[in-house]
N, C-alpha and C positions, 0 to 999 in steps of 0.2 A: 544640342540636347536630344536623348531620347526620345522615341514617339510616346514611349509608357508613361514620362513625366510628362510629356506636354500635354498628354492626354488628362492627365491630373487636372489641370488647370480648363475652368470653361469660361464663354462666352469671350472671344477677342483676348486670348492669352490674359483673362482675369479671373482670380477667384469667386465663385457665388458669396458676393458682398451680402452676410447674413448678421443677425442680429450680433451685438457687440458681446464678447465674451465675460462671464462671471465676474465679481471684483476681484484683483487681483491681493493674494496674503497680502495683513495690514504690514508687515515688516518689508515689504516691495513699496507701498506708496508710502511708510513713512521712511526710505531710504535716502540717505543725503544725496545719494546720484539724481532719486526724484525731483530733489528741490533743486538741486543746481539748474537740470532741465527747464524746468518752470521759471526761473530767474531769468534763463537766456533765453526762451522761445517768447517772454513777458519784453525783455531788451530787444529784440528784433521787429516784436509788430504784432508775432502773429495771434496773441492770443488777450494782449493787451486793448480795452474797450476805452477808446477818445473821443465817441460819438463822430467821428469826423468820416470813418473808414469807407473807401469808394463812396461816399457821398449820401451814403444811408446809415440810419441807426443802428451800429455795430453789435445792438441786443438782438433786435429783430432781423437781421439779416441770414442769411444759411450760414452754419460752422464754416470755416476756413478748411481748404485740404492742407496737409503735409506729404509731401512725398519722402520715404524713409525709405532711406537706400543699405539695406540688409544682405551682408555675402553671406553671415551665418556663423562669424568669428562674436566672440562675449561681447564687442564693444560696441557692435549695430543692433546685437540683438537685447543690450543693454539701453539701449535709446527707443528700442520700438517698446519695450515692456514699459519704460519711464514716461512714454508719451501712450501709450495707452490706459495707464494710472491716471495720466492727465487730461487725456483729450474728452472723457462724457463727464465730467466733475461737472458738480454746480458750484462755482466761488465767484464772491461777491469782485467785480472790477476784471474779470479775468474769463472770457469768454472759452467754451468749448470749440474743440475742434477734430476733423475728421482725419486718421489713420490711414494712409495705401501703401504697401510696400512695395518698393522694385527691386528685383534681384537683375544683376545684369551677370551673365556666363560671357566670360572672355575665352573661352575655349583653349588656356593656356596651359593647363594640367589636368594630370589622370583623373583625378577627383572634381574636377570639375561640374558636369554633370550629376554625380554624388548630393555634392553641393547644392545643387540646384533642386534636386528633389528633396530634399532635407528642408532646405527654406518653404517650398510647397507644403510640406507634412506640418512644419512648425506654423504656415498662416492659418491651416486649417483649424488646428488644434485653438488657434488664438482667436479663430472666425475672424480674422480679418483680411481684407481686399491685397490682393498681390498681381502684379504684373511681371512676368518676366520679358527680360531681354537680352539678344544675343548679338556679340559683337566680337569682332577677330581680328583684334589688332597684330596677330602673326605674321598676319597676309598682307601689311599695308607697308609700304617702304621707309624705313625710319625707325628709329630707336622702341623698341617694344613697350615700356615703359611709361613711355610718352604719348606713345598710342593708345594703350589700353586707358590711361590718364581720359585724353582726351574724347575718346569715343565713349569713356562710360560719362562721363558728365554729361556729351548730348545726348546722348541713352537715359539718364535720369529727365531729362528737360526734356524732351519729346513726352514720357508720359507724363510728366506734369503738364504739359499743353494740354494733352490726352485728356486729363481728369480735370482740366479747372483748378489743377494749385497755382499757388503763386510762391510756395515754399519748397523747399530740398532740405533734406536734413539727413546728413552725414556725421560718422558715429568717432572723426578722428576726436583720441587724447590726450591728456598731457603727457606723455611719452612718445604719442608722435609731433605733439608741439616741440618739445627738448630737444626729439631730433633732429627733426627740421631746420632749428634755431643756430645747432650745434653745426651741421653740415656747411649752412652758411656761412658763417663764422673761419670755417676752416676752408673753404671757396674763396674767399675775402670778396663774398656779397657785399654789396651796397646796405645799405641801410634799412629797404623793403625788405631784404633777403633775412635781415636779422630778426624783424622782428615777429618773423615765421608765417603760419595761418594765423588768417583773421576769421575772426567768430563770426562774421558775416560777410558775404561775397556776392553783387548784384553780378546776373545772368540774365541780363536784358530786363525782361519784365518778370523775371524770376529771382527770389531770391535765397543764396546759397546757407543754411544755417549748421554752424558747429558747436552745439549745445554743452560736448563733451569736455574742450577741452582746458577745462580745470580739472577734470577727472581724472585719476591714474584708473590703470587698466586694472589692476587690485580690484578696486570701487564696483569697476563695470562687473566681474567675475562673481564678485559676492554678491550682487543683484539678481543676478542669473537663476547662485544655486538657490536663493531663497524662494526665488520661484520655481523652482525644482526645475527648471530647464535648464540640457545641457549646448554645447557650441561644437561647433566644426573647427580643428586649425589647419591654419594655413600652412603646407611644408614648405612653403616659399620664405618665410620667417627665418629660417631655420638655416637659411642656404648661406652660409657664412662668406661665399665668393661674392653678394652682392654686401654694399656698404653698408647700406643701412643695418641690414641684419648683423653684420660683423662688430659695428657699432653697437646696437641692443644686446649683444651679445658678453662683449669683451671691455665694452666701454661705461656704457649706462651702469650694469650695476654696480662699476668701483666710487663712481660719483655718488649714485644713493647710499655708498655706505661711508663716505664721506661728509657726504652733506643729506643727512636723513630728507626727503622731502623734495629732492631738488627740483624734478621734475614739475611737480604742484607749481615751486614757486619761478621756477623760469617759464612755465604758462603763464600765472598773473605778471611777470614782468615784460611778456612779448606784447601785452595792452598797451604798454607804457611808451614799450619803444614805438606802438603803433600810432599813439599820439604824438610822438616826439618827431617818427618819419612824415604825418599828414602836417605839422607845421614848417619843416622843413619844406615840403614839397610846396607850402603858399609862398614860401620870401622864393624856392625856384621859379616858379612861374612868374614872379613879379619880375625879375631879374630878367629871364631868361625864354620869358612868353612860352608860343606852344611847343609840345615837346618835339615837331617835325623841323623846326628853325634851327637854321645851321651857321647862321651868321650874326655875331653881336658886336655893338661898340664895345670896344676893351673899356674903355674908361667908365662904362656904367655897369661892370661885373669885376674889375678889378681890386675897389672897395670893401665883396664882399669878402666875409671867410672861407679863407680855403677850404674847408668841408663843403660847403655851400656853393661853389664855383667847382669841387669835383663832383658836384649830385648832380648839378645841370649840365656836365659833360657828358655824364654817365644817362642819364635820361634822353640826351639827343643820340648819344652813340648806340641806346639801345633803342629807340625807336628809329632809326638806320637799318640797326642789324638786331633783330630780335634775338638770337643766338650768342650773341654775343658775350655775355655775361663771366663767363667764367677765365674768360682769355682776357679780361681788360681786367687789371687789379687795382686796388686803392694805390697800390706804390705809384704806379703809372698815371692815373688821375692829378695822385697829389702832387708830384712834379712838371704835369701843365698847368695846376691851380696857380704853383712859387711861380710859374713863367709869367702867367698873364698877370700876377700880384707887382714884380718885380718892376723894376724902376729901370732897368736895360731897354732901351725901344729898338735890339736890335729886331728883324727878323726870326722865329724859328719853329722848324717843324717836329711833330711826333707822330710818327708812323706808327700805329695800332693794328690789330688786326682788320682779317676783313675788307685787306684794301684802303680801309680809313685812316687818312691824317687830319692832324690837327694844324692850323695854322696860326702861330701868335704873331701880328705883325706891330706895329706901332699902334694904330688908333682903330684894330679889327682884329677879331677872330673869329676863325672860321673854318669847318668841319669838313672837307670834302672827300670824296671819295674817287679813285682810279679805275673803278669798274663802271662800265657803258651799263 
């Protein structure tokens, strides 16, 4: 970042945390994007009064932080407008709480910086608290992507240690639910893969919230202009060599005009599958104990369904090799399920990636690997 923005910013790369800004137009808090917000930040925890909360009365206690994670594209800057609608309210059962934004610069493109000052200009205007931060996943060895992934997440969790939140809230939507869903699908993810982001995500003693994603990005953009604010885009969107965007591009909109809506409603159905994967995952671990165990009696996993005996494959294989995912397919699973199902007590192996075989023998199976 330039010396001129960071100079923008005082005290410990924060903004002068000043009085909360004007009410926002009544057409921005009576916005359906507002109420979704308030529905999920109320289903998470953070804003919802049980008297129970750390152990003191959840009226009397200080507001909650949120940490909002803002690049400056419609959809975070659609979540920070929708929770500052909501965070000084007085409503009955529904406690107030405190706004910080983090911007984190990946240092990936020209605008980068751009960006960065932009989010500055917009906290000012909003008088509300912003932290920036800087991370360079270019530099680090490994897949870019997955870097810049991972190092902005502990960049958002560092300043929420910073400030006392115990929440994150990230502005993905139902369009990047659908994609998500969709990429899996054509991956042949497992069953976690399918049923995309989850609306909540523990980060130790923080936890991750996605308020959005019932929202199509539509939703997010009309909230914006009604508050007369505009956004930053991302040219990275736009780069049709990466997938996703190839996909948002060429694929998503023959679906929406197919199936008006889709989006919307493959978000409410990635709940469904989410409930469908966390009962799946209790008969796995009943069956097939912790996910690091590589050795079972055949004849107490035999019994189950094949889906069922390929999940707890799939769950040891991938706690072996966390990488592994996209090289080990359902086809391959489901054909060591028929082996260990079958009524042949001969011997047989399946060599997987990774060095990993499978071993089906008579009255054992068992996972090993060839690498020291």
């Amino acid at each position: 970042m330039n010396d001129a923005t960071r100079a923008a910013v005082t005290g410990d790369r924060m903004a002068d945390s000043i009085d909360m800004l004007q009410p926002l137009p009544l057409a921005v808090r009576r916005h359906t994007l507002v109420r979704e917000v308030d529905r999920q930040l109320a289903r998470c925890g953070l804003t919802k009064i049980d008297g129970a909360s750390d152990g003191v009365d959840a009226v009397e206690a200080a507001p909650p932080r949120l940490v909002i994670a803002v690049s400056g594209g419609p959809d975070s800057v659609a979540l920070l407008l929708a929770c500052l609608a909501l965070g000084g309210r007085k409503k009955r059962q529904s406690r107030p709480f405190e706004v910080i934004v983090a911007h984190v610069n990946h240092h990936l493109r020209d605008s980068a910086d751009a960006d960065a000052a932009w989010v500055v200009d917009l906290c000012r205007r909003l008088k509300v608290a912003l932290h920036l931060e800087d991370v360079h996943p270019a530099t680090v060895k490994g897949n870019v992507s997955a870097n810049a992934r991972r190092l902005r997440y502990r960049a958002l969790a560092e300043v929420a240690r910073r400030v006392g939140a115990r929440w994150i809230g990230a502005a993905h939507h139902a369009e990047d639910q659908s994609e998500t869903m969709l990429m899996a699908l054509c991956r042949g993810a497992g069953q976690r893969g399918l049923a995309g982001m989850s609306m909540t995500r523990r980060m130790g003693e923080i936890t991750l919230a996605r308020p959005l994603l019932n929202v199509r990005k539509g939703d997010c953009e009309d909230l914006c202009r009604k508050a007369g604010i505009a956004w930053r885009e991302d040219p990275s969107n736009a780069d049709v060599t990466k997938r996703r965007a190839r996909l948002r591009r060429d694929v998503m909109p023959v679906l929406e005009e197919l199936w008006p809506g889709a989006a919307k409603r493959a978000a409410a159905g990635a709940e469904v599958l989410a409930a469908a994967f966390a009962a799946l995952q209790r008969e796995v671990e009943a069956a097939f104990g912790l996910a690091s165990a590589t050795r079972w009696p055949r004849e107490r996993v035999k019994t189950l369904e094949r889906g069922v005996i390929a999940s707890g494959l799939r769950r040891a294989a991938l706690s072996a090799r966390p990488r592994l995912p996209d090289r080990l397919s359902n086809r391959t699973l489901m054909r060591a399920a028929e082996a260990i199902r079958s009524d042949d007590r001969r011997p047989r192996e399946f060599r997987w990636a990774d060095d990993l075989t499978l071993r089906v023998a008579s009255r054992e199976v068992e996972l090993t690997s060839s690498r020291a």
